[in-house]
N, C-alpha and C positions, 0 to 999 in steps of 0.2 A: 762919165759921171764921177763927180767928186763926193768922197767920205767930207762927211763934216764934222769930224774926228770925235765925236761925243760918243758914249758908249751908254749901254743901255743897262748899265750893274746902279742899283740904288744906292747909293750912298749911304751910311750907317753910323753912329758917332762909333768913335773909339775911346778909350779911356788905357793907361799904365797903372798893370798892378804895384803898389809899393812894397810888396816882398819879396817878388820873380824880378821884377821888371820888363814884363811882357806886355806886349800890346792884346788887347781883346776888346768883343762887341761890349758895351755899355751895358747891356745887360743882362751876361754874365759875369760883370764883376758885380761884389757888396762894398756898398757906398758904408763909408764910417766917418763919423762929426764926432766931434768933443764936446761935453759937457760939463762945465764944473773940474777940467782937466781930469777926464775920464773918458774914453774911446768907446764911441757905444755904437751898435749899427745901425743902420738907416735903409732897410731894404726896400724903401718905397723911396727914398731920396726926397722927402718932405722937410729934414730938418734943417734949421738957419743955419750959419754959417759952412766957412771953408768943409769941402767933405772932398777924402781920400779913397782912392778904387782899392779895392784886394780881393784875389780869388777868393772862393768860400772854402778855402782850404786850411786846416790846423798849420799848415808848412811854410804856407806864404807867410802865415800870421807867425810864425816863428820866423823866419827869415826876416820881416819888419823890424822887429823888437832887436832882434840880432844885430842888424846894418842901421839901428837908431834910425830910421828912415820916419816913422810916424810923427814927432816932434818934428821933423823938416816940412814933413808934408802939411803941417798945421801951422805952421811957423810961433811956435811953442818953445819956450826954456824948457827944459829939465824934462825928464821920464815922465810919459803916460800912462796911467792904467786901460790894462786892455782886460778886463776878467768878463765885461758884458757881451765882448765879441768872442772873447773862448766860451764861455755858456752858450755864444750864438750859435757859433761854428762846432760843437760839440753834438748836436740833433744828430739825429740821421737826417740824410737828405730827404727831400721830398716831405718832410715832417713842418705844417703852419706855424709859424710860434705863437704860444700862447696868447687867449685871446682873452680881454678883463670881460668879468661877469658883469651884466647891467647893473649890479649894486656897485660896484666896485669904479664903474664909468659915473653912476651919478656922482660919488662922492668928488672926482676931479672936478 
């Protein structure tokens, strides 16, 4: 009997963090987009354009900013602000982020 060499392990995307440079599943990293040249997170991965993987770790996200590496990944001139993904990555884990009151949703 012949193997028909396929294996039986699910297949899973991967993504590269841009601070470590590790490979990990898709989702455990936080996806991050730019807005108005400002690095903001996207933990559902809903928003337009180019978006960069990073552990959810304060370290990687120093490591980024350290090795210029986010401007690359967005292919962007000059320094990003990153102050929405340190407020992001600042929670404790396991913590939802804040969600807008229904006054606050109608007025968008």
């Amino acid at each position: 009997m012949k193997a028909s060499g396929r294996t039986h392990a699910q297949a899973f995307p991967e993504r590269t963090c841009v601070g470590c440079r590790t490979r990990a599943a898709k989702g455990d990293l936080l996806r991050i987009a730019v807005i108005e040249g400002e690095c903001v997170p996207d933990p559902r991965g809903t928003l337009p354009g180019r978006g960069a993987y990073l552990h959810p770790a304060p370290a990687c996200l120093d490591l980024a900013v350290r090795r210029r590496a986010l401007p690359r990944a967005f292919r962007e001139r000059g320094p990003l602000g990153t102050d929405a993904v340190r407020a992001f990555l600042g929670r404790p884990a396991g913590e939802a982020p804040p969600r807008a009151s229904r006054g606050e949703q109608a007025q968008r």
